[in-house]
Backbone of each chain as ProteinMPNN parsed JSONL, in Angstrom:
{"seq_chain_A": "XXXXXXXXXXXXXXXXXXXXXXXXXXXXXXXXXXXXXXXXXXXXXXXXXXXXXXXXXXXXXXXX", "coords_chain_A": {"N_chain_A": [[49.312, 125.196, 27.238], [52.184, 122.695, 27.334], [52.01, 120.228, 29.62], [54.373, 119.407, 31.547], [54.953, 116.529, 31.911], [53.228, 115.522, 29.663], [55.022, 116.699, 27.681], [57.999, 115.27, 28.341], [56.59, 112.739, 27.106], [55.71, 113.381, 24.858], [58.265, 113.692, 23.564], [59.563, 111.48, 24.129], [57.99, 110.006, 22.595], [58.399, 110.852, 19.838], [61.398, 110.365, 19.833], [61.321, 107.637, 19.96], [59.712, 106.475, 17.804], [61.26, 107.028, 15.959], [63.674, 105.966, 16.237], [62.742, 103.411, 16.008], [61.835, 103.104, 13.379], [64.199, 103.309, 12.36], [65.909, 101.381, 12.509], [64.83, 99.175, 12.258], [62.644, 96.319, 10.447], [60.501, 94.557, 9.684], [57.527, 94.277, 10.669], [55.978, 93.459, 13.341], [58.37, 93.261, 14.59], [59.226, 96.44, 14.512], [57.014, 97.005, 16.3], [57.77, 96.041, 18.544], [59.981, 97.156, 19.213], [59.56, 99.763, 19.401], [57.952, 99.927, 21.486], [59.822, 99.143, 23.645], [61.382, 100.793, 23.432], [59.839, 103.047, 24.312], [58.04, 102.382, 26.054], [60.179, 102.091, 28.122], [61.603, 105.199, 27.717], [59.686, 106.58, 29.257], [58.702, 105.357, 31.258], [60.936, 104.804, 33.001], [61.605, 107.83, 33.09], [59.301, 108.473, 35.012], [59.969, 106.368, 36.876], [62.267, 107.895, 37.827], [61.703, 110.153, 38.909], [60.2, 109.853, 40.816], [61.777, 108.762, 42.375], [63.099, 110.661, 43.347], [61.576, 112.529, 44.468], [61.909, 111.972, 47.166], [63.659, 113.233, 47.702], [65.369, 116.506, 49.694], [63.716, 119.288, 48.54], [65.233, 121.794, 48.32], [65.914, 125.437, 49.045], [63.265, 128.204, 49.107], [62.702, 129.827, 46.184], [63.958, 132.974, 46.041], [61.727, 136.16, 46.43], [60.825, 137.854, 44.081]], "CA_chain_A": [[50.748, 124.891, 27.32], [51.809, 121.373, 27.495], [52.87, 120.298, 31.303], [55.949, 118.331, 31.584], [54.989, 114.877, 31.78], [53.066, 115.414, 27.966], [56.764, 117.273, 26.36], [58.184, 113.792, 28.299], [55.683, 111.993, 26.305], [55.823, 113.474, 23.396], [59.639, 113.402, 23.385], [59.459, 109.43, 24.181], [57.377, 109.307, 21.007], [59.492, 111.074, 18.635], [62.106, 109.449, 19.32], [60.919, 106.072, 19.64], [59.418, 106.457, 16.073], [62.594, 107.697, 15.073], [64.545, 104.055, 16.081], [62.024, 102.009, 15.488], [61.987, 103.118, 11.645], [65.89, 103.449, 11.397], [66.64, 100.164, 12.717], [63.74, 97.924, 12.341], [62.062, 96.822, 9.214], [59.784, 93.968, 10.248], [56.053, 95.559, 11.463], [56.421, 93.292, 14.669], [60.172, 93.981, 15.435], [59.031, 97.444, 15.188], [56.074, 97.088, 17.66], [58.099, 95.526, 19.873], [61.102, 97.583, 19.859], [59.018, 100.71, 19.839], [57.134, 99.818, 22.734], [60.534, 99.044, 24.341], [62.09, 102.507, 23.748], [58.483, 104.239, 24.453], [58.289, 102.342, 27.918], [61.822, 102.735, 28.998], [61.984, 106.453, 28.563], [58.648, 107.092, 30.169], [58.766, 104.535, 32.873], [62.025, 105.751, 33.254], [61.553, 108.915, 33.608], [58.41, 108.549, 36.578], [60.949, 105.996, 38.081], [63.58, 108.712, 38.146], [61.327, 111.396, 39.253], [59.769, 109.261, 41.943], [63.231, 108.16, 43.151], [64.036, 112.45, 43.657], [60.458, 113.008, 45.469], [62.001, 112.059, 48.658], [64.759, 114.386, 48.03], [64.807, 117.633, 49.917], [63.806, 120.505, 47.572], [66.354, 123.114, 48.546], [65.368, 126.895, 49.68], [62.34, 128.283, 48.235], [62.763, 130.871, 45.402], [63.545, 134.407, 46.447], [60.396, 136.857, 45.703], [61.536, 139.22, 42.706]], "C_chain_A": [[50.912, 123.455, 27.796], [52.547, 121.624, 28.98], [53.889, 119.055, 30.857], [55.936, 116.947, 31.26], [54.597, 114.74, 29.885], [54.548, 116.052, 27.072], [57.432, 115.866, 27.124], [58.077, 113.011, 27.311], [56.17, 111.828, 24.66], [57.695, 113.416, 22.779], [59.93, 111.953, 22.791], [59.387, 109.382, 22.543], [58.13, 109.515, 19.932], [60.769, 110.632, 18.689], [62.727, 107.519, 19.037], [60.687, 105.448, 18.168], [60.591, 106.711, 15.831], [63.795, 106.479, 14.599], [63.909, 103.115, 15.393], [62.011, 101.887, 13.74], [63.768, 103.011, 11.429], [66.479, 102.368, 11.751], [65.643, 98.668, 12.878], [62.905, 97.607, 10.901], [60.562, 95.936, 9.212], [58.613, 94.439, 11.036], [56.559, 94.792, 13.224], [57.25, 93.277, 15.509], [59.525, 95.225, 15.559], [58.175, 97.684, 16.244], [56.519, 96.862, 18.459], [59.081, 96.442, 20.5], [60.559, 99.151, 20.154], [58.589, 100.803, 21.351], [58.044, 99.601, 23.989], [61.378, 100.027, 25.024], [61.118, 102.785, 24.763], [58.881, 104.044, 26.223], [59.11, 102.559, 28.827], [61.409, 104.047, 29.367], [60.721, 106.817, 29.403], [58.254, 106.488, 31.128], [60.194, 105.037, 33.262], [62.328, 107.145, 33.68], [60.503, 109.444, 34.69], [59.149, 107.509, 37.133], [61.806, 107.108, 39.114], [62.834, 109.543, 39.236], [60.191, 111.074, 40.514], [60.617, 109.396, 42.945], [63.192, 109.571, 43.896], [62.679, 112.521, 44.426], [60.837, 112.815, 46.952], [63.478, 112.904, 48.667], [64.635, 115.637, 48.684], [64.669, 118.428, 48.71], [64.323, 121.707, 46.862], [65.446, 124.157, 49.124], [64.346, 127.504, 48.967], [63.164, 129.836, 47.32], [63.094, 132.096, 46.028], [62.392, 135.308, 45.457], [61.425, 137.896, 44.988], [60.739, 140.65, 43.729]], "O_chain_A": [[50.057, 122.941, 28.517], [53.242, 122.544, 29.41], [53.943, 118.147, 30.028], [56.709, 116.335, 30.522], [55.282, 114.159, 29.044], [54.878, 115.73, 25.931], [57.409, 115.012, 26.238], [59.016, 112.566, 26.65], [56.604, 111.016, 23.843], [58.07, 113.102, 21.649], [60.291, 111.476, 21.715], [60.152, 108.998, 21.658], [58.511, 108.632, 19.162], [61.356, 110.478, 17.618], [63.571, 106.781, 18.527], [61.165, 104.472, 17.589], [60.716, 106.078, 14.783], [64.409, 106.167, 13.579], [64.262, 102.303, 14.537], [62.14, 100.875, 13.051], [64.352, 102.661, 10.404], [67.641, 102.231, 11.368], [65.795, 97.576, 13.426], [62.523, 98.577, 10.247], [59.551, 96.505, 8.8], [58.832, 95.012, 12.103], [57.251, 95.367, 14.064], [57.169, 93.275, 16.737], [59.108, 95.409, 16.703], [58.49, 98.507, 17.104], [56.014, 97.284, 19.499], [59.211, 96.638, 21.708], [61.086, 99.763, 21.083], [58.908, 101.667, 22.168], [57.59, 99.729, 25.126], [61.842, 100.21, 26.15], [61.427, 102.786, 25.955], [59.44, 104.706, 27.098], [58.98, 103.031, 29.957], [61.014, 104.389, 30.481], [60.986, 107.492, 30.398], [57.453, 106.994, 31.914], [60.173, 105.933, 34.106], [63.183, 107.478, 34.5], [60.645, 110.543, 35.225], [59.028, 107.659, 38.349], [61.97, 107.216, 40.329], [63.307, 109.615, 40.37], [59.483, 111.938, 41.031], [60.444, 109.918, 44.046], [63.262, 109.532, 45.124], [63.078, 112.618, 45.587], [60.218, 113.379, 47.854], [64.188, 113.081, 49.657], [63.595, 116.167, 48.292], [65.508, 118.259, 47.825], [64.169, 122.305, 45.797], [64.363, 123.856, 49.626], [64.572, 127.285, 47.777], [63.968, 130.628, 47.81], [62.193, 132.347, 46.828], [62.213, 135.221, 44.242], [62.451, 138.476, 45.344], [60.849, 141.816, 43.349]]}, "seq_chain_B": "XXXXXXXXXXXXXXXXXXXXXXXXXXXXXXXXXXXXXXXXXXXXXXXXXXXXXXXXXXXXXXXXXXXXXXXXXXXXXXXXXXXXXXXXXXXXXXXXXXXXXXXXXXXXXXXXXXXXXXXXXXXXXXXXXXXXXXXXXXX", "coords_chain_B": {"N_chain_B": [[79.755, 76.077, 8.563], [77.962, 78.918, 7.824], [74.706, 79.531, 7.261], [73.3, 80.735, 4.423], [71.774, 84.294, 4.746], [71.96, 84.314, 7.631], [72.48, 85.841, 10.73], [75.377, 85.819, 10.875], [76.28, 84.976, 8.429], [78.746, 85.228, 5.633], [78.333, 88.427, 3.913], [76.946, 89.135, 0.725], [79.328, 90.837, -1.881], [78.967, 93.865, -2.144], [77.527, 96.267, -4.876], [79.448, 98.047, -6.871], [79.987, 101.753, -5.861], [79.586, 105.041, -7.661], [81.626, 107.473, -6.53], [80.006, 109.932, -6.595], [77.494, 109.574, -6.233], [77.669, 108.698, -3.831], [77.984, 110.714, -2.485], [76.29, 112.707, -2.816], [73.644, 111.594, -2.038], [74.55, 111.54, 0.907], [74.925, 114.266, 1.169], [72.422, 115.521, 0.116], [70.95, 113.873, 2.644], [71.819, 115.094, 4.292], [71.458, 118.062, 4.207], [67.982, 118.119, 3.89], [66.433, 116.79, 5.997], [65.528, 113.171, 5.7], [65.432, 113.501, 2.814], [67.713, 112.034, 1.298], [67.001, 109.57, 2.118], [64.753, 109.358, 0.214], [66.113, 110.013, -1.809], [67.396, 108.058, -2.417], [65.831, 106.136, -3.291], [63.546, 104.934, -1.255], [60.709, 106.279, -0.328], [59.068, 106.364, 1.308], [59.864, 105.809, 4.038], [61.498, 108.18, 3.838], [60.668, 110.256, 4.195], [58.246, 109.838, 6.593], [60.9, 110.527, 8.054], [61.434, 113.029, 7.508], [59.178, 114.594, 8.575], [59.369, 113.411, 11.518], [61.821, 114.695, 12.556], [61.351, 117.443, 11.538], [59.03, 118.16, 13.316], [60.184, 117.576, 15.701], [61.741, 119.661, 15.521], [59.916, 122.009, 15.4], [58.765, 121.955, 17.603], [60.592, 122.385, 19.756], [61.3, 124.659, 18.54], [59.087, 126.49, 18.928], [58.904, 126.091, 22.033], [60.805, 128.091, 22.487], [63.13, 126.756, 22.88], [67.02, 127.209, 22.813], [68.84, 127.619, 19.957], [71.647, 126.529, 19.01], [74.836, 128.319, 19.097], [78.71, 129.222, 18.251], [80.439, 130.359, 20.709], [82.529, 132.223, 22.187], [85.218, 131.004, 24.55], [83.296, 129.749, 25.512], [84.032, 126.837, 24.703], [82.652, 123.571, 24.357], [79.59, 124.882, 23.515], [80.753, 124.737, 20.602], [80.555, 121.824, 20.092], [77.673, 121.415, 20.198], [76.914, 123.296, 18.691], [77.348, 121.845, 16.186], [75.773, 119.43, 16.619], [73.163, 121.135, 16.031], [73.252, 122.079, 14.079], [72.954, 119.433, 12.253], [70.735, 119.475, 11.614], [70.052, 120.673, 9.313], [68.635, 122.435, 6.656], [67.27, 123.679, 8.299], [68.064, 124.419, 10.701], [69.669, 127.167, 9.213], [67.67, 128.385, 7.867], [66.015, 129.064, 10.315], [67.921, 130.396, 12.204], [69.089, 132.495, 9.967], [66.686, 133.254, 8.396], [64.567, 133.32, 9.48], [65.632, 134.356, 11.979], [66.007, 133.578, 14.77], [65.599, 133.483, 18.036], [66.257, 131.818, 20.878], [64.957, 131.647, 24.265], [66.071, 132.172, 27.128], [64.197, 132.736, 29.304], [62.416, 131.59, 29.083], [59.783, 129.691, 29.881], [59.634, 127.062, 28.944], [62.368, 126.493, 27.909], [64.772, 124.976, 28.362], [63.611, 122.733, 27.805], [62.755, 122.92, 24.918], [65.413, 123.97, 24.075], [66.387, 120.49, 24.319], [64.807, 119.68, 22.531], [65.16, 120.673, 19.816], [68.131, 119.761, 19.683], [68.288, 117.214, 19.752], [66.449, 117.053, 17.143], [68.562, 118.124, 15.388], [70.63, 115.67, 16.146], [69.101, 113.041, 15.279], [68.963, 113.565, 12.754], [71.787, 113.873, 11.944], [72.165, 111.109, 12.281], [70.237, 109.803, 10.364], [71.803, 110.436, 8.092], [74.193, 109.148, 8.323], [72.807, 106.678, 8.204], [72.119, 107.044, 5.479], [74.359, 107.073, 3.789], [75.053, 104.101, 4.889], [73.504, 102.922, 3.268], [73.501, 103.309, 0.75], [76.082, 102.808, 0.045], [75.7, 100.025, 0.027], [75.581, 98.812, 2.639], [73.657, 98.312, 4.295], [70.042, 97.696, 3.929]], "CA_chain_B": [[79.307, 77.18, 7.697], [76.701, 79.571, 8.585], [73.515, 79.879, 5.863], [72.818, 82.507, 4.029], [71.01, 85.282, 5.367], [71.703, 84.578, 8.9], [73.819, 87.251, 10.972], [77.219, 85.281, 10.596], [76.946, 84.49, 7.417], [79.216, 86.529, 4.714], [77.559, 89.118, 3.23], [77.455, 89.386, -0.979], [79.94, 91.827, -2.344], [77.934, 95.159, -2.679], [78.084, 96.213, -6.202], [80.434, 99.664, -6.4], [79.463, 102.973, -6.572], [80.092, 105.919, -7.841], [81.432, 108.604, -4.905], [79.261, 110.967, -6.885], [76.268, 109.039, -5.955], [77.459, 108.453, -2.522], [77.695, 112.164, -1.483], [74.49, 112.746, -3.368], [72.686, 110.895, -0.841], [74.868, 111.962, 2.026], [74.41, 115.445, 1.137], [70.691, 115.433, 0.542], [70.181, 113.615, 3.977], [71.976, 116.211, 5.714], [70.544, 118.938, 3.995], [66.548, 118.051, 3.791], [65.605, 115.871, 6.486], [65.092, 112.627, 4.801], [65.557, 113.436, 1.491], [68.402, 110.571, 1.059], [66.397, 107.958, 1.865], [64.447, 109.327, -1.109], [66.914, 109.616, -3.128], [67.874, 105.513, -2.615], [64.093, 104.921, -3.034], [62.878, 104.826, -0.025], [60.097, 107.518, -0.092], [57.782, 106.385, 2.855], [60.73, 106.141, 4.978], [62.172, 109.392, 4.15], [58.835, 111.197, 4.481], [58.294, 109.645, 7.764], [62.148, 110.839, 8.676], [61.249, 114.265, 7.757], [57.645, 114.404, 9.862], [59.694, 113.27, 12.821], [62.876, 115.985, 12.798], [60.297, 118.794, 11.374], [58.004, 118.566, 14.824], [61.374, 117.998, 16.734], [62.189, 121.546, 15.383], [59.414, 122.896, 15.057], [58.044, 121.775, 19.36], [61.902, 122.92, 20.525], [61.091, 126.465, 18.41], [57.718, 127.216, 20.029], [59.027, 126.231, 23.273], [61.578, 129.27, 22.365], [64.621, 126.592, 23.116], [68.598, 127.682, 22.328], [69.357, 127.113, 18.935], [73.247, 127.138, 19.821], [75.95, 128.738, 17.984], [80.09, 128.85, 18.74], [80.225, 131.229, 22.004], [83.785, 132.078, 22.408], [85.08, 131.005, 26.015], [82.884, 128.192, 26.102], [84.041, 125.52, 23.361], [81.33, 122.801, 24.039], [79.199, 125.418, 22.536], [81.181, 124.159, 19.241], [79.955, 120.648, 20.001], [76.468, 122.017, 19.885], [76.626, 123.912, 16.969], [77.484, 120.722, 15.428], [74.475, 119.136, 16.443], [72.148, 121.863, 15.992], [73.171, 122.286, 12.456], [72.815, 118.579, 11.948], [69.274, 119.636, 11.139], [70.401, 121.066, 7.735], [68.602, 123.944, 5.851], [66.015, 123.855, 9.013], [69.186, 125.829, 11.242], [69.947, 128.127, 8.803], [66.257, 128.943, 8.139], [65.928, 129.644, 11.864], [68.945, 131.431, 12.341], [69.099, 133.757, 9.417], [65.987, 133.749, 7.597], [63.738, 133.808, 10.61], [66.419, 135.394, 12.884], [65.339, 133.216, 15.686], [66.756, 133.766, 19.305], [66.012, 131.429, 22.042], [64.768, 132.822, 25.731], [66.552, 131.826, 28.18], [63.689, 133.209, 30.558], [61.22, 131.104, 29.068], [59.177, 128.05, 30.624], [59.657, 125.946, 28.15], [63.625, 126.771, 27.755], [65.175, 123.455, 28.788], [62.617, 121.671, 27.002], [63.254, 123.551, 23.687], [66.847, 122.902, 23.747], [66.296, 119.351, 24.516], [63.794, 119.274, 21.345], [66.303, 121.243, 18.896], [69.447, 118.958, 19.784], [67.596, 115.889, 19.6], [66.04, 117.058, 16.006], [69.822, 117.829, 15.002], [71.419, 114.452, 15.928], [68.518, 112.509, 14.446], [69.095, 113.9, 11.135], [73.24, 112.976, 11.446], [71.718, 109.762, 12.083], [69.856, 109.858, 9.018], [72.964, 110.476, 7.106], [74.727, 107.869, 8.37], [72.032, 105.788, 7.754], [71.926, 107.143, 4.469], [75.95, 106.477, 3.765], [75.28, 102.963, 5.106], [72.031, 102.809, 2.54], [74.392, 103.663, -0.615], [77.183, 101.851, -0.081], [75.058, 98.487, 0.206], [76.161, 97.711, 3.569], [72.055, 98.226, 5.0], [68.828, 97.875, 3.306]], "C_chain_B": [[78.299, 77.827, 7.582], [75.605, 79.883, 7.544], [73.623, 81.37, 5.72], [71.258, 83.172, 4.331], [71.094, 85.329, 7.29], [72.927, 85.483, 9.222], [74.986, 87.069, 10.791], [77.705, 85.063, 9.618], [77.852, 85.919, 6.397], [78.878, 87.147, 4.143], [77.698, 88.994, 1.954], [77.945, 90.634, -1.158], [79.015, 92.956, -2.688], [78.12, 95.896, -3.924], [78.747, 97.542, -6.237], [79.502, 100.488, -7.128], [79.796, 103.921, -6.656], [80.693, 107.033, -6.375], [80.642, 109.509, -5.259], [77.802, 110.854, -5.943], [76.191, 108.864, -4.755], [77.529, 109.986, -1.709], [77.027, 112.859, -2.157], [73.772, 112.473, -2.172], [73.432, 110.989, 0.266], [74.61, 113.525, 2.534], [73.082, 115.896, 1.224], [70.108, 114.537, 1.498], [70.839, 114.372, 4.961], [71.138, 117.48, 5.381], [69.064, 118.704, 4.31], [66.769, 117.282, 4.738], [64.774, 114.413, 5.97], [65.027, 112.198, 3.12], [66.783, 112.491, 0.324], [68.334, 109.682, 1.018], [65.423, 108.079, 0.501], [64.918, 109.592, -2.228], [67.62, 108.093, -3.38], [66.837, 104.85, -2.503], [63.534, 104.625, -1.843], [62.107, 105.775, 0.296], [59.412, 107.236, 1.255], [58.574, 106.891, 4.114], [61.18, 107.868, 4.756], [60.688, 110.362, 4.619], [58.555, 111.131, 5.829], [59.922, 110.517, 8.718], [61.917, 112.03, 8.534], [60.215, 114.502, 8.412], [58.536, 114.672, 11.171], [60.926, 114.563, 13.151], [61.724, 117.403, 12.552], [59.439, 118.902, 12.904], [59.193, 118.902, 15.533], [61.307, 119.325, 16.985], [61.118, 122.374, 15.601], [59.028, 122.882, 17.007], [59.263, 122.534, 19.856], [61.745, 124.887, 19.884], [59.948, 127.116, 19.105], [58.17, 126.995, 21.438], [60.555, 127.303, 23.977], [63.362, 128.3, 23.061], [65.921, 127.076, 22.639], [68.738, 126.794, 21.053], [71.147, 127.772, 19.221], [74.133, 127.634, 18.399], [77.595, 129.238, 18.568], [79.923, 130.131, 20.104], [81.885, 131.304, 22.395], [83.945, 132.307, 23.864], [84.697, 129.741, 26.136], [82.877, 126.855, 24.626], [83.362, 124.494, 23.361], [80.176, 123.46, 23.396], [79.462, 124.458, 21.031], [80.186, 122.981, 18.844], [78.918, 121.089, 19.743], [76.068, 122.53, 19.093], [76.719, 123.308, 16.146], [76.357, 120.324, 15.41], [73.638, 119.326, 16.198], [72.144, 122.053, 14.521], [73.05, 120.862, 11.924], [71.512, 118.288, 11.637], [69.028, 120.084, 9.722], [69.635, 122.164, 7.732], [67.909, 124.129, 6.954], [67.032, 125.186, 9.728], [69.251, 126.888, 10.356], [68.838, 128.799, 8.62], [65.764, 129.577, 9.112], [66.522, 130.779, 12.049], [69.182, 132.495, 11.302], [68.216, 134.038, 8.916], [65.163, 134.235, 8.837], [64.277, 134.451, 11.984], [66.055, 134.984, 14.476], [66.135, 132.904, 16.874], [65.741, 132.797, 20.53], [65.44, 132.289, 22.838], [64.788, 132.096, 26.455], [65.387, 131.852, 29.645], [62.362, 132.547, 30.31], [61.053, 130.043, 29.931], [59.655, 127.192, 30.002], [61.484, 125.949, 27.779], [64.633, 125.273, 27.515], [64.805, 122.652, 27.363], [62.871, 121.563, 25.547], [65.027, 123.031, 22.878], [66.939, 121.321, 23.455], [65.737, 118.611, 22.335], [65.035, 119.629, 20.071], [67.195, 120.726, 18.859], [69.006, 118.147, 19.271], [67.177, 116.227, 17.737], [67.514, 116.874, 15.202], [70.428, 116.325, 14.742], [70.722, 113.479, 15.277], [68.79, 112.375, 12.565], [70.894, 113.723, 10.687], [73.069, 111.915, 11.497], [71.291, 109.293, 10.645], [70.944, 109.576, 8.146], [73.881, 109.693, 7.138], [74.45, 106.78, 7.706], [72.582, 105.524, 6.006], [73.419, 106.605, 3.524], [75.616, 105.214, 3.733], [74.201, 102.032, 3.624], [72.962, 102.109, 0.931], [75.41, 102.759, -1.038], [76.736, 100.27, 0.204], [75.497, 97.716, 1.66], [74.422, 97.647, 4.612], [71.316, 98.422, 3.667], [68.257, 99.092, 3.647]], "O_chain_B": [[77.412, 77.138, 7.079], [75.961, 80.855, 6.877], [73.841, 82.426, 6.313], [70.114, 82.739, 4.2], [70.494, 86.107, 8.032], [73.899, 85.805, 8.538], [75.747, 88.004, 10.544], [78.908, 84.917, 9.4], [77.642, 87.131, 6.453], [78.932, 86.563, 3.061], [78.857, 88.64, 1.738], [77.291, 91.593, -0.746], [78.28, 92.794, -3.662], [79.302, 96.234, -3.974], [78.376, 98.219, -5.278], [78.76, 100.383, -8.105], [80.54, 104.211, -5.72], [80.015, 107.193, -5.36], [80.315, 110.206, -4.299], [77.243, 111.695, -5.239], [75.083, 108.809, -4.222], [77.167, 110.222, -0.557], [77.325, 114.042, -1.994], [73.376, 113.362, -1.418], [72.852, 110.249, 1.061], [74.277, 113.952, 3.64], [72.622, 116.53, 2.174], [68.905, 114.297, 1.395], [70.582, 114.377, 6.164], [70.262, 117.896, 6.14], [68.844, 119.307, 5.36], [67.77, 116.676, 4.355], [63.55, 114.452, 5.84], [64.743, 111.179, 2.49], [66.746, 112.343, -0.898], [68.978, 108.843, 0.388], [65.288, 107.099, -0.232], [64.423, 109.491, -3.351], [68.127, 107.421, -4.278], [66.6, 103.738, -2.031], [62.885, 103.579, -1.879], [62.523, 106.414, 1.262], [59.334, 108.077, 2.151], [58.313, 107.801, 4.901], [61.099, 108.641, 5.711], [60.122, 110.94, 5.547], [58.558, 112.2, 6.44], [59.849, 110.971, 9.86], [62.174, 112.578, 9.606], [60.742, 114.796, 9.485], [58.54, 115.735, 11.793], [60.71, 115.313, 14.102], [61.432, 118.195, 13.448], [59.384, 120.008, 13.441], [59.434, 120.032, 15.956], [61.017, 119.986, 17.981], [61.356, 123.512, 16.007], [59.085, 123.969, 17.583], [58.918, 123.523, 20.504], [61.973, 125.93, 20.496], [59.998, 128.163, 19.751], [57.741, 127.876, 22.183], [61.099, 127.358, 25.08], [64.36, 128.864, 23.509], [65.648, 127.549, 21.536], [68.753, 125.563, 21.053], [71.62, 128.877, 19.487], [74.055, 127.378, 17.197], [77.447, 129.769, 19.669], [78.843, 130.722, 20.069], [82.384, 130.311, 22.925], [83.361, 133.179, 24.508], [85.329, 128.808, 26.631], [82.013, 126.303, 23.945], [83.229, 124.117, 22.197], [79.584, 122.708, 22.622], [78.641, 123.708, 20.506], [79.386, 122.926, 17.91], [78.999, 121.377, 18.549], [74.93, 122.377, 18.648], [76.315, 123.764, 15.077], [75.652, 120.613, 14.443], [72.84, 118.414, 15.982], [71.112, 122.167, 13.859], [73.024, 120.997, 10.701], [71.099, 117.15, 11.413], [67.987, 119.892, 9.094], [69.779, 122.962, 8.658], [67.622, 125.318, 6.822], [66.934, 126.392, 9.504], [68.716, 127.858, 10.894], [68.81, 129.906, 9.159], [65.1, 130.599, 8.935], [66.009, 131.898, 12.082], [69.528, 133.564, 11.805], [68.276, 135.23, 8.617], [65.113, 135.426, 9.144], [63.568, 134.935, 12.866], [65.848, 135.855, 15.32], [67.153, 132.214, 16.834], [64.636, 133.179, 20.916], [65.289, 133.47, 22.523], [63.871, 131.309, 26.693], [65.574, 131.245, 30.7], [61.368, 132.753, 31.007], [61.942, 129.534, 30.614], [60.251, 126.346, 30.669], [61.704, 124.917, 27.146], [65.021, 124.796, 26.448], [65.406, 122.209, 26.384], [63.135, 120.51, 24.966], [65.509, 122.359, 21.966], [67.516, 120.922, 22.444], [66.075, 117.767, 21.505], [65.68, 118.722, 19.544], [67.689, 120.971, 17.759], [69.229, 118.126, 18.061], [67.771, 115.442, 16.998], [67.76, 115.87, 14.533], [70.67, 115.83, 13.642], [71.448, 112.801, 14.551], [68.788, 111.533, 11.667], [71.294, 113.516, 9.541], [73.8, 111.291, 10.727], [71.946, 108.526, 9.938], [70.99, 108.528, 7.503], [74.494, 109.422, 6.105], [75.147, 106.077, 6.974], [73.104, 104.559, 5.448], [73.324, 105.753, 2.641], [75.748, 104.751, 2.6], [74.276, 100.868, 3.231], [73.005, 101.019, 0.36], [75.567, 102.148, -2.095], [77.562, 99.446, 0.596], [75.694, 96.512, 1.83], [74.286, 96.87, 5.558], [71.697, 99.024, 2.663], [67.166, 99.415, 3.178]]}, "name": "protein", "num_of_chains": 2, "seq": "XXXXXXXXXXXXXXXXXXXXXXXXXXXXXXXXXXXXXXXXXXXXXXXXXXXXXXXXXXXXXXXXXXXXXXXXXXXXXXXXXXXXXXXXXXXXXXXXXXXXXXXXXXXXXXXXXXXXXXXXXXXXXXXXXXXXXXXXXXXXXXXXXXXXXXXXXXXXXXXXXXXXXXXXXXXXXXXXXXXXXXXXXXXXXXXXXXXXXXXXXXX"}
């Protein structure tokens, strides 16, 4: 099963590919702007999820 | 006076086209995934455009996400059913041929949704695209 950070990942990717072809036509515009999405959302999203690590957690689960 | 080809300059008149031809290729990029950019010649691209919505759908169905549908009470639902069908024959395939029900109680739940929306609005993208393709106002 994938863990979170790879469905992240793989998110990033699909829809990075997804811009980079629908608005780029140029190979090195697309490398660049790919690599711009890609890094955003996935530096972006271990920024975010850094930022919340010093958040409290809340109450733990109740046991079923 | 700004040269030609740079962003300011005036574009050349796009030559007219039929409306037949333009909801041809609006229709077959909502329906198929892609299949508008290959109908305005553009096979690699469309090929590639279907690849990328097909995993969408297919990673958001194994991870058993909500394929949404109208929910009376809650009208953003609606919105959602918009998007979700913005995947073309793939929704209806799901939903009636394969009869396919989310689970709310899964792991992957969230995730699923996330994947299934996202495949949706891609593919109204597409069709935009594909609109913008037709009518000569994009390459």
């Amino acid at each position: 099963m994938l863990s979170h950070f790879l469905l992240m990942v793989l998110y990033a990717l699909i829809v990075s590919l997804f811009f980079t072809l629908l608005w780029r036509r140029e190979r090195k515009e697309q490398i660049k702007l790919f690599l711009e999405i890609f890094v955003g959302m996935v530096g972006g999203g271990l920024l975010v999820a850094w930022l919340m690590y010093y958040f409290p957690s809340g109450p733990p689960a109740p046991i079923p | 006076m700004a040269e030609i080809g740079s962003p300011s300059a005036p574009r050349p008149a796009a030559p007219p086209v039929s409306p037949a031809s333009v909801a041809v290729a609006v229709l077959s990029a909502w329906l198929v995934p892609g299949l508008g950019h290959v109908y305005l010649k553009r096979p690699l691209r469309g090929l590639a455009f279907f690849a990328l919505v097909v995993v969408a759908v297919l990673v958001g169905s194994r991870l058993e996400g909500n394929l949404y549908q109208p929910v009376q009470g809650q009208p953003l639902t609606l919105l959602a059913t918009a998007a979700s069908m913005g995947m073309g024959f793939l929704y209806f395939l799901l939903r009636y041929a394969l009869h396919y029900q989310g689970n709310i109680a899964g792991a992957g739940y969230e995730y699923g949704t996330a994947f299934l929306l996202t495949g949706g609005l891609m593919n109204l993208l597409l069709v935009l695209d594909a609109w913008d393709i037709v009518r000569g106002k994009k390459e």
